[in-house]
PyMOL Python script that loads the backbone (N, CA, C, O; Angstrom):
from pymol import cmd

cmd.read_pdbstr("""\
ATOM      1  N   UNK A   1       4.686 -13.032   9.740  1.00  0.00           N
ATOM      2  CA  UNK A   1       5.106 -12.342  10.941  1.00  0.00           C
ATOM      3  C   UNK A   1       4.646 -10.890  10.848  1.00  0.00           C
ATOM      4  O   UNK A   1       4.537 -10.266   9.793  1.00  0.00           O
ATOM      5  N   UNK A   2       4.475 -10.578  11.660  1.00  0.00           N
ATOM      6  CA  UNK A   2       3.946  -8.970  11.924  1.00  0.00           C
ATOM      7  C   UNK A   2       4.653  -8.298  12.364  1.00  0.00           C
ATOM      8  O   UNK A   2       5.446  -8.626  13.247  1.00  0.00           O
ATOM      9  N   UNK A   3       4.539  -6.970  11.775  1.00  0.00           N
ATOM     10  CA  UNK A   3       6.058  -5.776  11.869  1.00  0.00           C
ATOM     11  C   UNK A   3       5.942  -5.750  13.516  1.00  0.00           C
ATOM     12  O   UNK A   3       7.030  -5.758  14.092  1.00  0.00           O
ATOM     13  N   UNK A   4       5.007  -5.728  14.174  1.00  0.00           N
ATOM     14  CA  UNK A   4       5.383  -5.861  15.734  1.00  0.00           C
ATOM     15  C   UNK A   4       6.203  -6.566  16.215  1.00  0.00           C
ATOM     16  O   UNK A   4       6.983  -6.168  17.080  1.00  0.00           O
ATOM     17  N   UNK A   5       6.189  -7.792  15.733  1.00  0.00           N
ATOM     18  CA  UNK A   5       7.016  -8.764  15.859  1.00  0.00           C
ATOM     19  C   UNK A   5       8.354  -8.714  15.950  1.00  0.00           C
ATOM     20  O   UNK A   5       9.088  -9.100  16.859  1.00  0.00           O
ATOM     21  N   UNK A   6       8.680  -8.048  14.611  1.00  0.00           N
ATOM     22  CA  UNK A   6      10.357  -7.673  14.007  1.00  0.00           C
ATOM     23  C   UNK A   6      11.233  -7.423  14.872  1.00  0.00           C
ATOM     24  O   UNK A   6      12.324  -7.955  14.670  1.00  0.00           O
ATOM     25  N   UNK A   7      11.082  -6.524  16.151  1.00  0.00           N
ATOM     26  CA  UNK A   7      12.382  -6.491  17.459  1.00  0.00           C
ATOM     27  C   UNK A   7      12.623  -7.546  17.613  1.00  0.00           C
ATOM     28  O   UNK A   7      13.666  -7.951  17.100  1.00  0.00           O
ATOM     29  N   UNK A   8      11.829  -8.436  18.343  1.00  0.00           N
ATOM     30  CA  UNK A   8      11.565  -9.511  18.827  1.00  0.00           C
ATOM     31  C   UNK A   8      12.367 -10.529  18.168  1.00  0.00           C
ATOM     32  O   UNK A   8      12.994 -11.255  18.940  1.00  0.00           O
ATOM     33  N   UNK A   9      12.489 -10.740  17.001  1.00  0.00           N
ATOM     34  CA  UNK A   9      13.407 -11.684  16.026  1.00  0.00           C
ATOM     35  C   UNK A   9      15.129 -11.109  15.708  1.00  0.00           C
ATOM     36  O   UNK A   9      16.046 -11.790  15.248  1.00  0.00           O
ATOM     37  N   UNK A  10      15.164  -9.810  16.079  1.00  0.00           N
ATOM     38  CA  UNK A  10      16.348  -9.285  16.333  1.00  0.00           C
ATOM     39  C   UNK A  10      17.343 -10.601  16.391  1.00  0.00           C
ATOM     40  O   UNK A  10      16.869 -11.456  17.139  1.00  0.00           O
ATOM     41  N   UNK A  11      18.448 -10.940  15.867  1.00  0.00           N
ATOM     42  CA  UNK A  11      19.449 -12.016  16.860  1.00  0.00           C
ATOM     43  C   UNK A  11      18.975 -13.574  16.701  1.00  0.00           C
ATOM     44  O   UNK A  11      19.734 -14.482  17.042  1.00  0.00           O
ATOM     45  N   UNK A  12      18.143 -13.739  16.356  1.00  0.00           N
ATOM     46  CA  UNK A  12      17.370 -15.114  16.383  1.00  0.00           C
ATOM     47  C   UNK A  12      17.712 -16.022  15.477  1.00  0.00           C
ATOM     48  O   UNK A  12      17.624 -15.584  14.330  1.00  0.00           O
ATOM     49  N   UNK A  13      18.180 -17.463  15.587  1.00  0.00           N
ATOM     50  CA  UNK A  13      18.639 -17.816  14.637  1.00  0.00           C
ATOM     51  C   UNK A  13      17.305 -18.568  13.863  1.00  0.00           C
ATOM     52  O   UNK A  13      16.227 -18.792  14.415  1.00  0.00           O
ATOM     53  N   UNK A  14      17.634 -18.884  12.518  1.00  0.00           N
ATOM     54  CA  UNK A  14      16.746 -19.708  11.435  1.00  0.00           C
ATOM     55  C   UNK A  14      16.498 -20.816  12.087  1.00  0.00           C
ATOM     56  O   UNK A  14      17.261 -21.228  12.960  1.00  0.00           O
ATOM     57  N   UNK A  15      15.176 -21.557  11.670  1.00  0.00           N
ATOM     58  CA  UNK A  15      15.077 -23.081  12.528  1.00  0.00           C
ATOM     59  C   UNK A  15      15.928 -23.741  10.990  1.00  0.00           C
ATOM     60  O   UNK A  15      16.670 -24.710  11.152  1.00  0.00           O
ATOM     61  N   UNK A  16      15.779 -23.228   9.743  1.00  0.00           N
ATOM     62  CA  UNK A  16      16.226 -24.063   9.033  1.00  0.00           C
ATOM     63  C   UNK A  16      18.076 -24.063   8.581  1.00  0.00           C
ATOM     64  O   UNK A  16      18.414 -25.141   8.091  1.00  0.00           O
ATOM     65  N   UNK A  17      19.063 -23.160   8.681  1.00  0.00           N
ATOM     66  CA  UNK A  17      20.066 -22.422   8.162  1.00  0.00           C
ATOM     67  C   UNK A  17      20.829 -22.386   9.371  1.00  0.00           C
ATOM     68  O   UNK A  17      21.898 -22.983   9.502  1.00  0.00           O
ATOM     69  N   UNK A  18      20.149 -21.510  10.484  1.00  0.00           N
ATOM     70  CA  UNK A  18      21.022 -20.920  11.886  1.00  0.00           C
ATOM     71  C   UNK A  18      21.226 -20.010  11.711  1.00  0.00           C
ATOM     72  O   UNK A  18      21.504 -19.534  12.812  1.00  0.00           O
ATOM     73  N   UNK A  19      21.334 -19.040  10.752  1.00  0.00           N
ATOM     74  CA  UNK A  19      21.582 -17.805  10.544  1.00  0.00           C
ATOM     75  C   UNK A  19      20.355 -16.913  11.188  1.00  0.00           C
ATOM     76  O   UNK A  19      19.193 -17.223  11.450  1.00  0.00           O
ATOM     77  N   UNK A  20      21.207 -15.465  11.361  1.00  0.00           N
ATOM     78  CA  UNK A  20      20.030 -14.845  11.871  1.00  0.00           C
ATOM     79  C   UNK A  20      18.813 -14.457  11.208  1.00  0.00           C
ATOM     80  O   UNK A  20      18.740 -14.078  10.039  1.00  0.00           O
ATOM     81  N   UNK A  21      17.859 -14.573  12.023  1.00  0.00           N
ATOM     82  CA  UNK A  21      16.843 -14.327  11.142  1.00  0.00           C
ATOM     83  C   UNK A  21      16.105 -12.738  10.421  1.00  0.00           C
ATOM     84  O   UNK A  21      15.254 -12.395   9.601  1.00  0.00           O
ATOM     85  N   UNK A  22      17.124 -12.128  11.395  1.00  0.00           N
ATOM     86  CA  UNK A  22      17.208 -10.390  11.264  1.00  0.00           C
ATOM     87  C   UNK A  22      18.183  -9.962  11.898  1.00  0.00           C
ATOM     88  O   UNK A  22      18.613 -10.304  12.999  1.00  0.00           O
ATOM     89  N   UNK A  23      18.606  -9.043  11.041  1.00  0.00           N
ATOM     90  CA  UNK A  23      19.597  -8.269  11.644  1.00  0.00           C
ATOM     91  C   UNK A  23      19.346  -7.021  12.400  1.00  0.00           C
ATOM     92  O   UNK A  23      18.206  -6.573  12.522  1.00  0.00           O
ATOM     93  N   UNK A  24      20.278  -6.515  12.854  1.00  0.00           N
ATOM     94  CA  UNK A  24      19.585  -5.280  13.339  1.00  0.00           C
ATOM     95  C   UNK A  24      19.726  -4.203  12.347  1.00  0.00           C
ATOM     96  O   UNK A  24      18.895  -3.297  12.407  1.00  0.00           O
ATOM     97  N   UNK A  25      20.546  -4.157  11.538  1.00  0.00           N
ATOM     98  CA  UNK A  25      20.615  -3.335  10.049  1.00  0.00           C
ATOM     99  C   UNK A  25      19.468  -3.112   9.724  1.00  0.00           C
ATOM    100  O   UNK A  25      18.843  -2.051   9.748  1.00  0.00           O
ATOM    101  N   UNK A  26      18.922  -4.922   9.160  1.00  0.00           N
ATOM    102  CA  UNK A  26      17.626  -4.643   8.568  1.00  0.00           C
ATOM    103  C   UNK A  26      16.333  -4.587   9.124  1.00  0.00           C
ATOM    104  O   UNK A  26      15.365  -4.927   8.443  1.00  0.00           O
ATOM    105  N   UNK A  27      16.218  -4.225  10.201  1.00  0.00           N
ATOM    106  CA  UNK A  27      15.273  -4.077  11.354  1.00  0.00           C
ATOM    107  C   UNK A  27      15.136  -2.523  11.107  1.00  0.00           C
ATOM    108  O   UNK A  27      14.002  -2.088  10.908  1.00  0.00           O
ATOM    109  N   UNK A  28      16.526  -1.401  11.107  1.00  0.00           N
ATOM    110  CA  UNK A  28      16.429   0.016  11.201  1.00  0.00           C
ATOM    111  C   UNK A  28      15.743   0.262   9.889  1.00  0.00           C
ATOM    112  O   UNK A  28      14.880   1.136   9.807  1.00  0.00           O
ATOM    113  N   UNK A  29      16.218  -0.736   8.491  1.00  0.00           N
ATOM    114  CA  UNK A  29      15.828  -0.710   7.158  1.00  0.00           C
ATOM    115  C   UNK A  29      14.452  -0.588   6.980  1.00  0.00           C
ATOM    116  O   UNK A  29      13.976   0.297   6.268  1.00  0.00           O
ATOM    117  N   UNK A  30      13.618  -1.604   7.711  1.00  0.00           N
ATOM    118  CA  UNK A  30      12.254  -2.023   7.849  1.00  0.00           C
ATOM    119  C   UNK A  30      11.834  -1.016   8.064  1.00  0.00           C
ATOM    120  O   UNK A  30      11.194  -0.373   7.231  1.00  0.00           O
ATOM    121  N   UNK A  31      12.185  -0.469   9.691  1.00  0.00           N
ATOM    122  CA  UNK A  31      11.568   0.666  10.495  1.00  0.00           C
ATOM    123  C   UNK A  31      11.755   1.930   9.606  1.00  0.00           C
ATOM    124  O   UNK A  31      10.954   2.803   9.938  1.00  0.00           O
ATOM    125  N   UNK A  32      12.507   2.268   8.656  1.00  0.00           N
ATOM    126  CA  UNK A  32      12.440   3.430   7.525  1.00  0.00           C
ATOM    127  C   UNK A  32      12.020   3.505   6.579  1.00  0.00           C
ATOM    128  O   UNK A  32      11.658   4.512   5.970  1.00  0.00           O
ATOM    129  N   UNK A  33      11.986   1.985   6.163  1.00  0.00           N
ATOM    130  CA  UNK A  33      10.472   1.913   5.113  1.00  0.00           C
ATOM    131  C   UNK A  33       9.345   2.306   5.772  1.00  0.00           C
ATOM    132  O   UNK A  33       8.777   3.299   5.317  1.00  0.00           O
ATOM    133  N   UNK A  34       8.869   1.757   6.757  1.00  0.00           N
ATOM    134  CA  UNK A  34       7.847   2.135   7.002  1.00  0.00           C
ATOM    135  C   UNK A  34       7.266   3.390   7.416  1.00  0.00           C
ATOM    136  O   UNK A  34       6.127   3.838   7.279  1.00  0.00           O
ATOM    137  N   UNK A  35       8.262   3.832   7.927  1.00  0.00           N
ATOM    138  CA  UNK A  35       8.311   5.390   8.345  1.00  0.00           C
ATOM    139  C   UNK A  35       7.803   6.034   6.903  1.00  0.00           C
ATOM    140  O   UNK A  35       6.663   6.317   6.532  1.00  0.00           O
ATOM    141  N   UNK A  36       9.239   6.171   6.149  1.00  0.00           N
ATOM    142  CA  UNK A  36       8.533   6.609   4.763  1.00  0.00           C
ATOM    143  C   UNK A  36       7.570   6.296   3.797  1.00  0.00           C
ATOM    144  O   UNK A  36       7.279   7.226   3.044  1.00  0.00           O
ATOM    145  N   UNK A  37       7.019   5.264   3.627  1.00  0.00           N
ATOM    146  CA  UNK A  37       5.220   4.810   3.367  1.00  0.00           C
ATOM    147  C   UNK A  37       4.721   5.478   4.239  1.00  0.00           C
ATOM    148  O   UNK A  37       4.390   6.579   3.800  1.00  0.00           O
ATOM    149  N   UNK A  38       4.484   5.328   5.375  1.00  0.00           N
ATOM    150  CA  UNK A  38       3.882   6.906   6.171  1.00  0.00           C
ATOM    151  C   UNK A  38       3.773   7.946   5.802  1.00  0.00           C
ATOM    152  O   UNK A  38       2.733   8.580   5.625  1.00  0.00           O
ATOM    153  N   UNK A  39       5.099   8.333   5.598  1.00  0.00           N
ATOM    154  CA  UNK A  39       4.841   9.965   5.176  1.00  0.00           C
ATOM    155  C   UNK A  39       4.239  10.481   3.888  1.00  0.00           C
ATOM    156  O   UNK A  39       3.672  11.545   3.640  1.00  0.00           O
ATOM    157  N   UNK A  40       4.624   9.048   2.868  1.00  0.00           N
ATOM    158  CA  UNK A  40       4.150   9.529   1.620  1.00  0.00           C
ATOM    159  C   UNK A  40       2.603   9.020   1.636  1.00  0.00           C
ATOM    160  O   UNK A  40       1.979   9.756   0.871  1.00  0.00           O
ATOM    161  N   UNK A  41       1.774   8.075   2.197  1.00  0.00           N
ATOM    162  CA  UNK A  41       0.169   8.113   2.685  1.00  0.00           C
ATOM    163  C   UNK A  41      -0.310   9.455   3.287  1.00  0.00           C
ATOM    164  O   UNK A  41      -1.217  10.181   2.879  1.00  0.00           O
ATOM    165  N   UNK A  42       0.480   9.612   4.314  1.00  0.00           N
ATOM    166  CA  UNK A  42       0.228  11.835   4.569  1.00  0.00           C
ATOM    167  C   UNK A  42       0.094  12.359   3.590  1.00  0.00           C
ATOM    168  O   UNK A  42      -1.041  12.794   3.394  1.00  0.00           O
ATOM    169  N   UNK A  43       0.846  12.525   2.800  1.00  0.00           N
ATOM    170  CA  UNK A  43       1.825  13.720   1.639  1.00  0.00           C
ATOM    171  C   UNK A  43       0.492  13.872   0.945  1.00  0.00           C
ATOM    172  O   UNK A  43      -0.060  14.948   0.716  1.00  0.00           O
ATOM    173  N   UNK A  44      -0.235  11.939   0.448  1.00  0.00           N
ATOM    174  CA  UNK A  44      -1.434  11.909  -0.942  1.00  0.00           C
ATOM    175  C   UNK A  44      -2.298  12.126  -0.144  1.00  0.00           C
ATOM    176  O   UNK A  44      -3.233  12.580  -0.804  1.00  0.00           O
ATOM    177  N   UNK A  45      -2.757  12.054   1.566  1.00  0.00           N
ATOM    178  CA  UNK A  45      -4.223  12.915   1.884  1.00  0.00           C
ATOM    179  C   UNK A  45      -4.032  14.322   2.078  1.00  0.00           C
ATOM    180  O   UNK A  45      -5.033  14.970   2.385  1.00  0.00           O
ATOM    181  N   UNK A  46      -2.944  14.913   1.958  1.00  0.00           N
ATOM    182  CA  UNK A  46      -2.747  16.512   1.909  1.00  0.00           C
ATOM    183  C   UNK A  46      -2.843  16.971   0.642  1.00  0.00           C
ATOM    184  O   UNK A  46      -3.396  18.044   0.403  1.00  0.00           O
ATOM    185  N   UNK A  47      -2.287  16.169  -0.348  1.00  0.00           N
ATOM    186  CA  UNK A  47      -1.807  16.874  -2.048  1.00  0.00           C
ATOM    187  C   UNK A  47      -3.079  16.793  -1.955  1.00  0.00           C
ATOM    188  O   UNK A  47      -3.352  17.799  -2.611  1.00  0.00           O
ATOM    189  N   UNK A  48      -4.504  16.192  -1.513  1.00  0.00           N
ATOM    190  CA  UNK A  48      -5.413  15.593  -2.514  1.00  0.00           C
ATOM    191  C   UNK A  48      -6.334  17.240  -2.582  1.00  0.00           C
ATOM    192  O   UNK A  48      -6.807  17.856  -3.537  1.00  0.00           O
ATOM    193  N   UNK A  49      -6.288  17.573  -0.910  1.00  0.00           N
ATOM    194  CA  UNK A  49      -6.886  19.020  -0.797  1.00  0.00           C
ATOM    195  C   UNK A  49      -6.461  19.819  -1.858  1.00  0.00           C
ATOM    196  O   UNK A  49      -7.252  20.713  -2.159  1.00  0.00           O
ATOM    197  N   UNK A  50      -5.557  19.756  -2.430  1.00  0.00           N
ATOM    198  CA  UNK A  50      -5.288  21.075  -3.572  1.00  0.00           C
ATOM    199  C   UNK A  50      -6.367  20.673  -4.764  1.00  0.00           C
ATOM    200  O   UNK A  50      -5.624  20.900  -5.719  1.00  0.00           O
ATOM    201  N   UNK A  51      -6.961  20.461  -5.052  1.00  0.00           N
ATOM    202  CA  UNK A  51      -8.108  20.471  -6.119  1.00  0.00           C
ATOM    203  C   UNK A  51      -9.099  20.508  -5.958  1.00  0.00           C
ATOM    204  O   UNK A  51      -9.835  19.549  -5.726  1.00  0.00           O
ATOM    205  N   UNK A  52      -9.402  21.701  -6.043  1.00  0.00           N
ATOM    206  CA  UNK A  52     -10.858  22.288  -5.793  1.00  0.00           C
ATOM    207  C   UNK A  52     -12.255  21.498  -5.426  1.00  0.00           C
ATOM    208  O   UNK A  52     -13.099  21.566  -4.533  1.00  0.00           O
ATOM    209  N   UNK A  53     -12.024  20.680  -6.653  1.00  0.00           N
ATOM    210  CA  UNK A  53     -13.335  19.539  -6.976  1.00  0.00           C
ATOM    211  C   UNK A  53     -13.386  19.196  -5.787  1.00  0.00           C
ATOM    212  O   UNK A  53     -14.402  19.631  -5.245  1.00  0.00           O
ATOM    213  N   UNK A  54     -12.443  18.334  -4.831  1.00  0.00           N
ATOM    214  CA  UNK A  54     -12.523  17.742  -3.677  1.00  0.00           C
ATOM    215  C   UNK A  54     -13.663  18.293  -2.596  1.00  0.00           C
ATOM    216  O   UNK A  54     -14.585  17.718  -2.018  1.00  0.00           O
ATOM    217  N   UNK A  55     -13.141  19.795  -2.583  1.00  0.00           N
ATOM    218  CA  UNK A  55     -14.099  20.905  -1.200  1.00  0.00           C
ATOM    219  C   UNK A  55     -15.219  20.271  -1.713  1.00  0.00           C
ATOM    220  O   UNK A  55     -15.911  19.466  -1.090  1.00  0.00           O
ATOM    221  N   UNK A  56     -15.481  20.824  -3.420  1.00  0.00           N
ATOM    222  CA  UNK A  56     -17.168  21.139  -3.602  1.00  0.00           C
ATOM    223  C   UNK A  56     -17.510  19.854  -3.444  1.00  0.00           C
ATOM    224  O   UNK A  56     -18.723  19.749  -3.266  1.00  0.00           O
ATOM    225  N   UNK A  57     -16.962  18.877  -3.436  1.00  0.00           N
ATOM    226  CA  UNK A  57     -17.624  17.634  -3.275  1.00  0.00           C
ATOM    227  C   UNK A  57     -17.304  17.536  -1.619  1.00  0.00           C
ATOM    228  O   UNK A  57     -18.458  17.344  -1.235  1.00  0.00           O
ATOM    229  N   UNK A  58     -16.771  17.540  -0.816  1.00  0.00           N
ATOM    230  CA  UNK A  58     -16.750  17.667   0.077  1.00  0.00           C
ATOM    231  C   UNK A  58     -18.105  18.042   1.050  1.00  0.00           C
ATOM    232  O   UNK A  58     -18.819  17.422   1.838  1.00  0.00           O
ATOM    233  N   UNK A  59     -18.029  19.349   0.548  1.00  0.00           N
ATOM    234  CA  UNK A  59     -18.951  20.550   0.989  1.00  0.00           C
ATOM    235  C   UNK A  59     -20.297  20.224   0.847  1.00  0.00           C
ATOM    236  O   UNK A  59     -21.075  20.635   1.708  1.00  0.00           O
ATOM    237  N   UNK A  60     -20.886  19.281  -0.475  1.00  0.00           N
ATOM    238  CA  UNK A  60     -22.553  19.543  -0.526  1.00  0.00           C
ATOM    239  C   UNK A  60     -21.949  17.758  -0.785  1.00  0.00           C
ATOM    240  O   UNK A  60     -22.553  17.203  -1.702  1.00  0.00           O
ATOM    241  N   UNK A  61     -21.276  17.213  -0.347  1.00  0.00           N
ATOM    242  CA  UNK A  61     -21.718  15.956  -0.514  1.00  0.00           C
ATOM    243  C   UNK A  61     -21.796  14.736  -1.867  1.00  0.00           C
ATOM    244  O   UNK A  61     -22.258  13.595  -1.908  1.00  0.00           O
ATOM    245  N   UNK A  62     -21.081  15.642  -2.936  1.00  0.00           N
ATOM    246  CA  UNK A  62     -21.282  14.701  -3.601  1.00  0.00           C
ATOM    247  C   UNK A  62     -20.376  13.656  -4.036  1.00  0.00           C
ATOM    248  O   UNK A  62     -19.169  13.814  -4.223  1.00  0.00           O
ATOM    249  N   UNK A  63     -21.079  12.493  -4.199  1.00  0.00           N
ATOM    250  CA  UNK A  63     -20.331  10.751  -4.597  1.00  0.00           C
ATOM    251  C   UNK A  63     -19.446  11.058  -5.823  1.00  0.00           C
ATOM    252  O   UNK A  63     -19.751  12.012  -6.538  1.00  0.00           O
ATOM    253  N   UNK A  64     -18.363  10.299  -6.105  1.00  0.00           N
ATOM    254  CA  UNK A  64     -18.044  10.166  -7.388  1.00  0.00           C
ATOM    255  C   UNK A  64     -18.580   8.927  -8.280  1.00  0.00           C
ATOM    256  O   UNK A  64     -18.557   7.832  -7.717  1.00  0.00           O
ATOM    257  N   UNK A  65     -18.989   8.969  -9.410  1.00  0.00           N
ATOM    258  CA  UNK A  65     -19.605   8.183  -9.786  1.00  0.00           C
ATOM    259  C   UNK A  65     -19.173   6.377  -9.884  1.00  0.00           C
ATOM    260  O   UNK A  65     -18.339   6.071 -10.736  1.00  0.00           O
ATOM    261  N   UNK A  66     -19.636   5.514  -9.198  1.00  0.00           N
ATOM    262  CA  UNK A  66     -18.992   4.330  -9.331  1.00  0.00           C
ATOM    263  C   UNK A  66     -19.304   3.227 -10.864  1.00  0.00           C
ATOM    264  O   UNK A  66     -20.288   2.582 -11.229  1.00  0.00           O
ATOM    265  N   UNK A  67     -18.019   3.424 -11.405  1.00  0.00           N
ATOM    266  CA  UNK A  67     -18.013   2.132 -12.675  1.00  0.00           C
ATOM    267  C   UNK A  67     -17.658   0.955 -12.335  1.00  0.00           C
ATOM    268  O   UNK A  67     -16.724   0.495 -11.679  1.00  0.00           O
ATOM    269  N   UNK A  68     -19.096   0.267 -13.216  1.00  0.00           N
ATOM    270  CA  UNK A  68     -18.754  -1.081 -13.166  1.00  0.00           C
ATOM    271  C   UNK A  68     -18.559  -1.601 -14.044  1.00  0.00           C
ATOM    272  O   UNK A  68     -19.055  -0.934 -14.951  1.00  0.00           O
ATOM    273  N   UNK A  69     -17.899  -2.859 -14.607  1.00  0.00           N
ATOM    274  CA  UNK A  69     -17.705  -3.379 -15.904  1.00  0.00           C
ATOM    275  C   UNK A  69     -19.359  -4.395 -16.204  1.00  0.00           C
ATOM    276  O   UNK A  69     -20.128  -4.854 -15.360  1.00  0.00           O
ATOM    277  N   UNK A  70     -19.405  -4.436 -17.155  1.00  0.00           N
ATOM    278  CA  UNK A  70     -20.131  -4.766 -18.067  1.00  0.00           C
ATOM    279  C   UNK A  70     -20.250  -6.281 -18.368  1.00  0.00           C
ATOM    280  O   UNK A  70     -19.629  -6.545 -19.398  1.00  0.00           O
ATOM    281  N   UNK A  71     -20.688  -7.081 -17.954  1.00  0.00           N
ATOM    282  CA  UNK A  71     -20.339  -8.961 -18.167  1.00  0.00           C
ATOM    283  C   UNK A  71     -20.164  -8.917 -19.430  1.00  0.00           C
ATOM    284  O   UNK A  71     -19.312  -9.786 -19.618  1.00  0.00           O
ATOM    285  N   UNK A  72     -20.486  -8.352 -20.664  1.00  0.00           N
ATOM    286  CA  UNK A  72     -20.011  -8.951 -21.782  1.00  0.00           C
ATOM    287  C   UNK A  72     -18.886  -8.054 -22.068  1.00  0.00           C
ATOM    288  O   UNK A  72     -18.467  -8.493 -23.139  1.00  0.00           O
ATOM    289  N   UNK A  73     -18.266  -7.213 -21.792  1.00  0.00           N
ATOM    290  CA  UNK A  73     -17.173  -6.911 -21.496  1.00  0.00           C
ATOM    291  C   UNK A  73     -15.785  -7.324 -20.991  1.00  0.00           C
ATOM    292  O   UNK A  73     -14.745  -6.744 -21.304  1.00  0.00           O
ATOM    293  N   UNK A  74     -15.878  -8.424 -20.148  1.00  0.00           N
ATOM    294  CA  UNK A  74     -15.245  -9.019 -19.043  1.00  0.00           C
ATOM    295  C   UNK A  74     -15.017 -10.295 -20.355  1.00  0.00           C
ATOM    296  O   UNK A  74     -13.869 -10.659 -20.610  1.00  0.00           O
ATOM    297  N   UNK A  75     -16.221 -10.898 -21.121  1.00  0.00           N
ATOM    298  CA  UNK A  75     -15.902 -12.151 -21.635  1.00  0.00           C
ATOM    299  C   UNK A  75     -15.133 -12.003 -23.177  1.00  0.00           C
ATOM    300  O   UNK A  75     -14.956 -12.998 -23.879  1.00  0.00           O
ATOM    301  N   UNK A  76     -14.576 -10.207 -23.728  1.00  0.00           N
ATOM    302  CA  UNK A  76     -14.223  -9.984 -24.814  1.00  0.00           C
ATOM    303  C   UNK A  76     -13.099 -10.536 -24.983  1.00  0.00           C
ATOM    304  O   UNK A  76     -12.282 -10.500 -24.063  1.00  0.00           O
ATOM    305  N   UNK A  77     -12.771 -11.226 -26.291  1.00  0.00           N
ATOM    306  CA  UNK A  77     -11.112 -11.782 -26.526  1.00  0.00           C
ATOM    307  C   UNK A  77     -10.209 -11.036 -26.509  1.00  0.00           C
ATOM    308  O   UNK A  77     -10.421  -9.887 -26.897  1.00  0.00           O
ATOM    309  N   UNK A  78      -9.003 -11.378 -26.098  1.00  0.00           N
ATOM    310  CA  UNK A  78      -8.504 -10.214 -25.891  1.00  0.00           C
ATOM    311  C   UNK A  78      -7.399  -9.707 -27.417  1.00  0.00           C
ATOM    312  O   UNK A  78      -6.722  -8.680 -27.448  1.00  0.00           O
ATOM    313  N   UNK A  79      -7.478 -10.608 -28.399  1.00  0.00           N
ATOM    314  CA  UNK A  79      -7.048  -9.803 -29.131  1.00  0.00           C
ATOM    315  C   UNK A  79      -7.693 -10.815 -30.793  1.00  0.00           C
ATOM    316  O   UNK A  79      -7.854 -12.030 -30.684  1.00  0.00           O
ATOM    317  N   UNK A  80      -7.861 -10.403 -31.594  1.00  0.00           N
ATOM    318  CA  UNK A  80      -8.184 -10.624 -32.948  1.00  0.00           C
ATOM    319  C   UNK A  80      -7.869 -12.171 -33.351  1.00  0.00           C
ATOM    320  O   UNK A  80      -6.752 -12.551 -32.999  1.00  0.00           O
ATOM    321  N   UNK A  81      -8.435 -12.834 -33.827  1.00  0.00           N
ATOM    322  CA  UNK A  81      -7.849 -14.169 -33.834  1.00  0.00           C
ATOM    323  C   UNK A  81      -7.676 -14.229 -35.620  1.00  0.00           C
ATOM    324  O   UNK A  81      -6.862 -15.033 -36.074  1.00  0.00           O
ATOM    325  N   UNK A  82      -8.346 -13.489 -36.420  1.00  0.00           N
ATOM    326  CA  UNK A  82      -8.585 -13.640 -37.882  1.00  0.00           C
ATOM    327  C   UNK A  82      -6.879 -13.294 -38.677  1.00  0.00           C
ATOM    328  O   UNK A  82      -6.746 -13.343 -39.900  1.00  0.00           O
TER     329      UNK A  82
END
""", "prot")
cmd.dss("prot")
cmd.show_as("cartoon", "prot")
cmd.util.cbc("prot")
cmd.orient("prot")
């Protein structure tokens, strides 16, 4: 179901139980999670401006370097068998 959805189920009973399938409690609950994941997705594209590096990379463009793993890397055991 999709948070659009969520009013909409307000009151509604379960096809399996009868109970509701949301309350309106946890409808305001939902709607303040999400609110606050919002704000804190804002908060980390604002904090991110405070470090310099960002502008100069910003400014002339440059990539950060992308790592990739290594295939024989990926197939190492993961711990000592001896």
């Amino acid at each position: 179901m999709k948070f659009t959805e969520y009013k909409d189920s307000i009151g509604k009973p379960c096809p399996k139980c009868g109970n509701n399938l949301l309350t309106e409690k946890e409808y305001k609950d939902c709607v303040r999670m999400y609110i606050r994941i919002a704000q804190v997705e804002n908060f980390i594209k604002i904090m991110k401006w405070f470090n310099p590096l960002n502008y100069f990379r910003f400014i002339f463009g440059v990539q950060r370097k992308k790592y990739t793993l290594k295939k024989d890397y990926l197939n190492r055991p993961l711990y000592d068998k001896s």
